[in-house]
N, CA and C atoms as a LAMMPS dump frame, in Angstrom:
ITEM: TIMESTEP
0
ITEM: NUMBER OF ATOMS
288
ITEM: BOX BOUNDS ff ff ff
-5.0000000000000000e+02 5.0000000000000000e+02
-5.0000000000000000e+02 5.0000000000000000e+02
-5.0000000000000000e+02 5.0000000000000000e+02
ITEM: ATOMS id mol type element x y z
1 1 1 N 9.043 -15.066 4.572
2 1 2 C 8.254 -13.977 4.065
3 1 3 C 8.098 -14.18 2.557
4 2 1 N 7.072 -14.21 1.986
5 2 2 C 6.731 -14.419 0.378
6 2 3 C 7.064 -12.828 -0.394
7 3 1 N 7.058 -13.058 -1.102
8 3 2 C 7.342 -12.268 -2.335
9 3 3 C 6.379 -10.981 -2.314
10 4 1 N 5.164 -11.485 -2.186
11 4 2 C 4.122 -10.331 -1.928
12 4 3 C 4.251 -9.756 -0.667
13 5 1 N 4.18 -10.404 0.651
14 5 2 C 4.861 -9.609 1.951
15 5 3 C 5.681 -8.555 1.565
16 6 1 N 6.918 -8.861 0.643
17 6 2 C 8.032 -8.475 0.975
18 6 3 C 7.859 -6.733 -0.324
19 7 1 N 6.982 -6.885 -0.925
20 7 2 C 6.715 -6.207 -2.379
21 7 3 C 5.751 -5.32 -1.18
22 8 1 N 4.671 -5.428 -0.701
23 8 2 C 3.823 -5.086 -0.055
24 8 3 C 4.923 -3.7 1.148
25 9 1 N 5.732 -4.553 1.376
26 9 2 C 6.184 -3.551 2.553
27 9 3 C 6.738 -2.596 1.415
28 10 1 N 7.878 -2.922 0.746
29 10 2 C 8.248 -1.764 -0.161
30 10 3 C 7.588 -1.312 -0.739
31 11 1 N 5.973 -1.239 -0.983
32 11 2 C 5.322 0.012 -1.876
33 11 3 C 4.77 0.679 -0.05
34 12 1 N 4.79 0.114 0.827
35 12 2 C 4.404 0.866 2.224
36 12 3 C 5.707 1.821 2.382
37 13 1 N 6.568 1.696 2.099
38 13 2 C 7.842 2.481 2.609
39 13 3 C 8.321 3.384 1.466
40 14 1 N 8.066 3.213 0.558
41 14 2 C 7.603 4.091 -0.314
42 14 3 C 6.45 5.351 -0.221
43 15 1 N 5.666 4.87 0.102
44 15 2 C 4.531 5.816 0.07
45 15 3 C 4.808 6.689 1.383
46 16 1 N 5.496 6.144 2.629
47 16 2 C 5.958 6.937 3.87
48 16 3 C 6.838 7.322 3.383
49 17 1 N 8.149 7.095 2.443
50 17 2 C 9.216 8.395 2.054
51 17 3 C 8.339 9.407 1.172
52 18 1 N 7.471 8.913 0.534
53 18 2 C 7.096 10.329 -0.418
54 18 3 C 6.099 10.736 0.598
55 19 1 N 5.681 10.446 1.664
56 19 2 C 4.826 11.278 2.279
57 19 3 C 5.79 12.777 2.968
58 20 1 N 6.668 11.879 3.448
59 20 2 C 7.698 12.505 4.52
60 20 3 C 7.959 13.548 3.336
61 21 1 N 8.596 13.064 2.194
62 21 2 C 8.696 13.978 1.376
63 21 3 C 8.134 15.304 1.123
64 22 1 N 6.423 14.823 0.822
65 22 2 C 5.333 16.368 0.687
66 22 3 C 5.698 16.912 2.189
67 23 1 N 5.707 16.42 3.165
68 23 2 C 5.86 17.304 4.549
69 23 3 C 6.652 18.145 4.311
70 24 1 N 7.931 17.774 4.494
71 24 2 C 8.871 18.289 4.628
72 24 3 C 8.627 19.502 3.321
73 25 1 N 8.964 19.21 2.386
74 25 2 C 8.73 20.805 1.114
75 25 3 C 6.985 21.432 1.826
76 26 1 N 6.049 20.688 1.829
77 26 2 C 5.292 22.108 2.511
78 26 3 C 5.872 22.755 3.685
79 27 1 N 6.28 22.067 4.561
80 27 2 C 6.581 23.05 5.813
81 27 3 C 8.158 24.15 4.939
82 28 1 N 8.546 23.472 4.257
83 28 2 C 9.725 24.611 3.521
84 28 3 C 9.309 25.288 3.06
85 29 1 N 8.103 24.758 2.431
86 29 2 C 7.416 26.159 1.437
87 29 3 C 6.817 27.039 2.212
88 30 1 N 6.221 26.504 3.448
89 30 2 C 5.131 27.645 4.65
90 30 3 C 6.329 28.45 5.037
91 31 1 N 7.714 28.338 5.569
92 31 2 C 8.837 28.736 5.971
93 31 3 C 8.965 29.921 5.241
94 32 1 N 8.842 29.661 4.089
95 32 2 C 9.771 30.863 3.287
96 32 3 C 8.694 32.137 2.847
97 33 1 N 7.655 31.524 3.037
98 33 2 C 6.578 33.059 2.835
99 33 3 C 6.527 33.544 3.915
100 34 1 N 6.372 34.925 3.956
101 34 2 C 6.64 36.018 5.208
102 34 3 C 4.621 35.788 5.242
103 35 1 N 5.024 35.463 6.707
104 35 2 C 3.383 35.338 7.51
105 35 3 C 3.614 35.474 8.618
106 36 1 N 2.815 36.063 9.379
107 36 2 C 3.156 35.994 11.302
108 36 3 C 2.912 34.54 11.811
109 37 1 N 3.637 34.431 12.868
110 37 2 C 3.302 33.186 13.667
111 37 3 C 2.371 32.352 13.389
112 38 1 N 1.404 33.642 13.453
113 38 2 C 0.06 32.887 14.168
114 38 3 C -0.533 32.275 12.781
115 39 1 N -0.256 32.802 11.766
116 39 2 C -0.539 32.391 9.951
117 39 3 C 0.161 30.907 9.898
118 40 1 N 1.148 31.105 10.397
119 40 2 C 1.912 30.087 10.327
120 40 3 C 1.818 28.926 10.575
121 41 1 N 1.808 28.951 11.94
122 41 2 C 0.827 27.914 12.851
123 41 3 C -0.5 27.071 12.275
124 42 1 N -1.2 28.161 12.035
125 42 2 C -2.488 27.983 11.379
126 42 3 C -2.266 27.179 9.741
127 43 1 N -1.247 27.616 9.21
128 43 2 C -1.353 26.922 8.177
129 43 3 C -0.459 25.576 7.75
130 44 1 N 0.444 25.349 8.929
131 44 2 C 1.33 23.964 9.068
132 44 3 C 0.27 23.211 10.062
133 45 1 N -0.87 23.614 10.595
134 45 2 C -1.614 22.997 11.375
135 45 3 C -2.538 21.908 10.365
136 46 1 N -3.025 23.456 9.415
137 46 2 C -3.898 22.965 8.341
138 46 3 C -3.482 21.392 7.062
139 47 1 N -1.982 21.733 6.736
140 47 2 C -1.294 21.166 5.714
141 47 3 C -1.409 19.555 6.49
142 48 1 N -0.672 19.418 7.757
143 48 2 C -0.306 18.385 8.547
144 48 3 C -1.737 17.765 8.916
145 49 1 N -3.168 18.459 8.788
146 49 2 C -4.379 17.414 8.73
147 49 3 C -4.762 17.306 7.326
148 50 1 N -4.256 17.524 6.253
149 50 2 C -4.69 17.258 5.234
150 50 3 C -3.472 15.713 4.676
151 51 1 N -2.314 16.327 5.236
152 51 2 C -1.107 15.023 5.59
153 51 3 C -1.931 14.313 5.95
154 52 1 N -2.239 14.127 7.195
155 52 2 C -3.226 12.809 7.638
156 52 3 C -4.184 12.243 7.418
157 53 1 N -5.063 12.931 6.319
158 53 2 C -6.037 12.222 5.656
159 53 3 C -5.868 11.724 4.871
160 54 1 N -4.926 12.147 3.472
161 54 2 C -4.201 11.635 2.615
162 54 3 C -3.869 10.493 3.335
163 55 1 N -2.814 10.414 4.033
164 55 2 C -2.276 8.736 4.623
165 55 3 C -3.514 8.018 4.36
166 56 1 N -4.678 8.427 5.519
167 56 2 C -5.371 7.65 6.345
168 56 3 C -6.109 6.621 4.731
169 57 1 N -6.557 7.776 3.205
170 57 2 C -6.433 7.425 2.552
171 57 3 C -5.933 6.378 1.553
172 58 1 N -4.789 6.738 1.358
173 58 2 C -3.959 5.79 1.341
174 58 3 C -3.619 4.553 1.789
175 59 1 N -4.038 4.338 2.921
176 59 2 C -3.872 3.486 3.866
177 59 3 C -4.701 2.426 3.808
178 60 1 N -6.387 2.95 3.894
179 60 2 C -7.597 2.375 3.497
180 60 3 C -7.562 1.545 2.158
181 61 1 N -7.018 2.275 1.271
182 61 2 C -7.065 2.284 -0.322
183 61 3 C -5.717 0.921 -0.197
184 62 1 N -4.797 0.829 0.6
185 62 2 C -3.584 -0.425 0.538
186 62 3 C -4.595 -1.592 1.286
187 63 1 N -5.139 -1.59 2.053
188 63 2 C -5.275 -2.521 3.35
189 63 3 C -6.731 -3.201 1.947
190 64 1 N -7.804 -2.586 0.969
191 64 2 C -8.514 -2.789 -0.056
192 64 3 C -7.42 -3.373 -0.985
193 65 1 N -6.425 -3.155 -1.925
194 65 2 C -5.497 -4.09 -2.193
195 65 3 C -5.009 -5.099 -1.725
196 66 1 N -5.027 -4.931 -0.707
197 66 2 C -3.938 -6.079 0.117
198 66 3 C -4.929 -7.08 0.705
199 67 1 N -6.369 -6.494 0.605
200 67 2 C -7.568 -7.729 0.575
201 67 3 C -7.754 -8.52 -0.323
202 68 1 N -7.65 -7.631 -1.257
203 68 2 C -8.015 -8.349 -2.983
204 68 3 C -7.141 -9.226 -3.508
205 69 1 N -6.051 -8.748 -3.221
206 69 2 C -4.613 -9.553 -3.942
207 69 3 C -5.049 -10.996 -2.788
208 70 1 N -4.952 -10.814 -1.358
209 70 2 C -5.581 -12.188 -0.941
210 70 3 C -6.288 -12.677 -1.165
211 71 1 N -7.697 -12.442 -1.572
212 71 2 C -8.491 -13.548 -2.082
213 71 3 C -8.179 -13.603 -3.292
214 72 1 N -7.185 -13.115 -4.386
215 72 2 C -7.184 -13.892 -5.343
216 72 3 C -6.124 -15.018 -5.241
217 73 1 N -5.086 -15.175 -4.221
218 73 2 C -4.173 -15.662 -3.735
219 73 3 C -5.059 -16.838 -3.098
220 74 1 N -5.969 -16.544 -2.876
221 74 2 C -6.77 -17.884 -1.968
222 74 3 C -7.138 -18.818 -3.572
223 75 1 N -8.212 -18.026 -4.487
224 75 2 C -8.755 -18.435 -5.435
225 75 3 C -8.193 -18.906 -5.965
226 76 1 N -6.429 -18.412 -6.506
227 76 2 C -5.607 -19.356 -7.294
228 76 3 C -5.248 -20.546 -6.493
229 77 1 N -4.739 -20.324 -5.493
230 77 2 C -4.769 -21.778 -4.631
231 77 3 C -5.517 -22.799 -4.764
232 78 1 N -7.134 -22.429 -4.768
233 78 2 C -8.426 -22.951 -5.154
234 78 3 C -8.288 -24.139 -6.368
235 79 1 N -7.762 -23.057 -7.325
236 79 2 C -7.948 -23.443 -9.161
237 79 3 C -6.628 -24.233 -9.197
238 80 1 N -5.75 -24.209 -8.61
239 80 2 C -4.326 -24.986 -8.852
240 80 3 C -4.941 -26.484 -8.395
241 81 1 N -5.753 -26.624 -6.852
242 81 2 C -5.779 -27.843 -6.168
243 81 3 C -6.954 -28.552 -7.033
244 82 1 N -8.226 -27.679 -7.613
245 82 2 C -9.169 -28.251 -8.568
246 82 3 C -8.181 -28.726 -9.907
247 83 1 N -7.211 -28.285 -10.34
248 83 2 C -6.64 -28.622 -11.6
249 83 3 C -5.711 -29.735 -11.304
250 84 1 N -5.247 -29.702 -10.125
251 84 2 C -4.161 -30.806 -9.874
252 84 3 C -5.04 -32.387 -9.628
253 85 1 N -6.698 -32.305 -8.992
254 85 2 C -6.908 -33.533 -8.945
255 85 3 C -7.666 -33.567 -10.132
256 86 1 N -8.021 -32.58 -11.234
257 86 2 C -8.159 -33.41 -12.517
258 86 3 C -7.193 -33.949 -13.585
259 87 1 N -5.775 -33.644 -13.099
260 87 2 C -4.586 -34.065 -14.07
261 87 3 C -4.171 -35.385 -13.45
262 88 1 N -4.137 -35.254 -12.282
263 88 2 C -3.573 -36.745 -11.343
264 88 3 C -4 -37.57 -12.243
265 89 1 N -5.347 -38.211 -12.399
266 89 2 C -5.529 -39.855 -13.166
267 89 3 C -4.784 -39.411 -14.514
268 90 1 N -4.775 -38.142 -15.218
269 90 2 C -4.393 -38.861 -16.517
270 90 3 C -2.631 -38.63 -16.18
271 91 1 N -1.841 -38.317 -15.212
272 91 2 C -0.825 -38.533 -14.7
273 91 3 C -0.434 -39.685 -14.266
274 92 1 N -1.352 -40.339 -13.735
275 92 2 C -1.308 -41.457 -13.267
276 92 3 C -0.984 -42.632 -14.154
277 93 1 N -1.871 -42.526 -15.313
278 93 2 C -2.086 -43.675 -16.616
279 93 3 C -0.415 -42.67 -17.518
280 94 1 N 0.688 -42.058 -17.456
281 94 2 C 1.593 -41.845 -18.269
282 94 3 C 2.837 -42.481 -16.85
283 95 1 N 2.807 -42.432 -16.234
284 95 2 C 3.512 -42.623 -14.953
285 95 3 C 3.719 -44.511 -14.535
286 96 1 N 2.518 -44.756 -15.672
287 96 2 C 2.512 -46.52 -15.646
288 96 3 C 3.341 -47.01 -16.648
């Protein structure tokens, strides 16, 4: 697993503890205001699809990083193998 894999998962597991995080304190916060059931319901219903768009957000917005960082990961690859066969000959003529 490379460095970026491994960086990649920890800002993913990150962003799922602080998600879990906002859950959890809104549903504490819906808890502690006096509302009937049915308020209740209605408004941990509401919070928990706005939870899921945020992710879905989020999610979109990583998977757009995690495109970009690859093709520049391709491109440097690119520029290393163009730079390595213009150094070879004059590597070649110090190597004699």
């Amino acid at each position: 697993m490379s460095d970026y894999e491994s960086s990649g998962r920890n800002v993913a597991l990150g962003f799922a503890f602080l998600l879990i995080g906002f859950a959890a304190g809104a549903i504490v916060a819906a808890l502690m205001t006096p509302k009937t059931g049915r308020q209740m319901r209605r408004e941990l219903r509401r919070k928990l699809e706005n939870a899921r768009e945020v992710m879905e957000d989020w999610s979109e917005h990583a998977d757009d990083l995690r495109e970009r960082a690859s093709d520049l990961a391709e491109k440097a690859g690119e520029w290393a193998e163009v730079a390595r066969e213009k150094v070879a000959p004059i590597a070649k003529k110090f190597q004699s």
